[in-house]
C-alpha angles and dihedrals in degrees: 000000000000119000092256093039092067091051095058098050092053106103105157098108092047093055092056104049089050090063097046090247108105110120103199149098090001112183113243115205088202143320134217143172098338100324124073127198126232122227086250084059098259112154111218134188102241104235097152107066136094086218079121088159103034101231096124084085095032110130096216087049093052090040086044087052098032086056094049094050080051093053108029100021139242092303151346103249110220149004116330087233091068116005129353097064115124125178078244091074099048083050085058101055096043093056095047083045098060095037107060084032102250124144090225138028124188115201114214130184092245131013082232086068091038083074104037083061094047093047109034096031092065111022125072152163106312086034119107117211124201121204130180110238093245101049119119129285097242086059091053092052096042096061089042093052075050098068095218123129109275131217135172137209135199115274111288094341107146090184094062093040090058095041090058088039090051092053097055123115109260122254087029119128113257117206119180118197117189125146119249088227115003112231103221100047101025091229123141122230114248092253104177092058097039079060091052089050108043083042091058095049098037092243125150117241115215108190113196104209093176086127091039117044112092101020109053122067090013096313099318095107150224090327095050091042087065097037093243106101085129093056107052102073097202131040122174118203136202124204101189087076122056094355090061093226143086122268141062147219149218120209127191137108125328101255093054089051092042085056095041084056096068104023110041100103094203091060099041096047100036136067119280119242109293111241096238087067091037094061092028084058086039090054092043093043086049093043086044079058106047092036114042088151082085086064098054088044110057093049088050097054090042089054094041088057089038086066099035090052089048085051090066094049101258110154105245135197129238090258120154095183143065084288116093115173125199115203111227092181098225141021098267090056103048082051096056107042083055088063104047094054088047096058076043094066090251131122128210133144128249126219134196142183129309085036091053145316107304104276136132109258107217125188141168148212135238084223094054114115137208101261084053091055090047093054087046095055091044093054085058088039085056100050090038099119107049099047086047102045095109122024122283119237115236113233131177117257 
């Protein structure tokens, strides 16, 4: 079969949509403060974002991006060694730099290629990299651009992480990726002994706190949370989660960052940032400061619809976060309970296998408030019945 041929005999997303069924890249008219809008005019909780804080719609976060495209223009145009870099940007990195409590931040254009730079910039052939099965694509991806040797271990098991650590050939580099908070399950990695462990084996931790930061220890993240930011070397950050914009960061020391600067391949031969992110991320990180309440409220109301939707018998996962999964044992299921929240008025998002096991993945926002919660849980309360008829397998998430 032929590259395009398999294209055109794939027909699964066809299918779906034929049937009304088919969960993705649905159109949103607008969104705003917790609820969207569909082009026919539906009005939808939105159950489905990482928006945890609710500063994506936040009108000092559009002004403070919409000021910096006038200014600075639509884009950079090219790479930040040459050409893309605006003070802006420094300004950036200073400010993420002294807030989570690292010597050095690097600004990149997407935290996919955040971690592309951390991994692959400083891992190569002759390297071993060690991932936790549930850690995110663009980490995966990262340690096979690399080109080191790649190994995985079970999700946030310590004991398998320090047998294959153990094995390795001695005077060889040692990378661990884990995520701060995984994204699927809500979880957060066991940092402190993921500390112990690289720290016997000289290995070099990389936490990805796209899920976390932001959100955790008033908005410091997975590290802080656990009171060991200075002892993570490297921390990765998104800002298309709980900053409400587009973008990422690494932080560590200044001679990592200094050597990023000039070796990791996604952020020298791709654009910078565009302003309009850069000052969008600058106005949210400001706002996280000067109101932390956003922080104790999203995990309140997350923890508030975790138990309700225990209450109505919902199998739930083992999440601490704004993530709250809910297991649907098998594809058809997942697809239909989509649906039928959806005719319901709310959104969540359906996954499917290879992205994880099939589940609806439920989150909430800080700026969600209690009459959206109430629609939301009506809306479960409503379909009930039907995702509920035979019993649900536990699975571990």
């Amino acid at each position: 079969m032929s590259v395009i041929e398999k294209c055109t005999s794939y027909t699964r997303s066809r299918d779906l949509k034929k049937r009304g069924w088919y969960p993705f890249y649905l159109n949103f008219s607008e969104r705003d403060r917790g609820v969207a809008r569909l082009p026919d005019g539906r009005r939808v909780i939105m159950c489905g974002s990482n928006d945890y804080l609710g500063l994506s719609a936040e009108p000092r976060v559009s002004d403070a991006a919409a000021e910096a495209s006038h200014r600075y223009g639509g884009g950079c145009t090219g790479s930040r060694l040459l050409n893309g870099n605006l003070a802006l940007h420094d300004h950036l990195e200073k400010e993420l730099a002294q807030f989570f409590g690292k010597p050095a931040a690097l600004l990149l254009a997407t935290g996919y290629q955040t971690n592309l730079a951390a991994v692959a910039g400083l891992c190569g052939p002759g390297d071993y990299v060690l991932i936790d099965k549930q850690a995110h694509a663009s980490l995966i991806d990262a340690a096979r651009l690399s080109r080191a040797r790649v190994q995985w271990f079970a999700h946030n098991d310590t004991e398998e992480l320090t047998r294959k650590l153990e094995r390795l050939p001695e005077n060889v580099g040692r990378m661990v990726l884990v995520d701060g908070v995984y994204s699927m399950e809500g979880d957060l990695c066991p940092l402190p002994e993921l500390i112990q462990v690289c720290r016997q084996h000289e290995a070099t931790l990389l936490v990805d706190d796209a899920h976390g930061a932001g959100v955790l220890a008033k908005g410091r993240g997975t590290c802080a949370h656990y009171g060991l930011m200075d002892e993570v070397p490297l921390v990765t950050l998104t800002f298309s989660k709980a900053f409400g914009s587009a973008g990422g960061a690494i932080l560590g020391d200044e001679d990592v960052i200094e050597y990023l600067r000039h070796h990791a391949r996604s952020l020298l031969f791709s654009a910078s940032l565009s302003p309009a992110n850069t000052a969008a991320t600058l106005e949210s990180l400001s706002i996280l400061q000067d109101e932390p309440w956003r922080c104790e409220a999203v995990i309140s109301k997350a923890t508030f619809m975790r138990r309700e939707l225990a209450s109505l018998g919902y199998p739930m996962g083992t999440s601490q976060t704004p993530i709250v999964p809910i297991d649907t044992v098998n594809e058809q299921r997942t697809l239909l309970a989509w649906n039928l929240l959806m005719q319901q008025g709310v959104y969540v998002n359906a996954v499917l296998p290879p992205a994880a096991s099939p589940r609806l993945r439920t989150s909430y926002i800080a700026v969600h408030t209690e009459e959206h919660l109430a629609q939301a849980l009506e809306g479960f309360v409503a379909v009930r019945g039907q995702l509920l008829a035979e019993p649900a397998r536990a699975h571990s998430t």
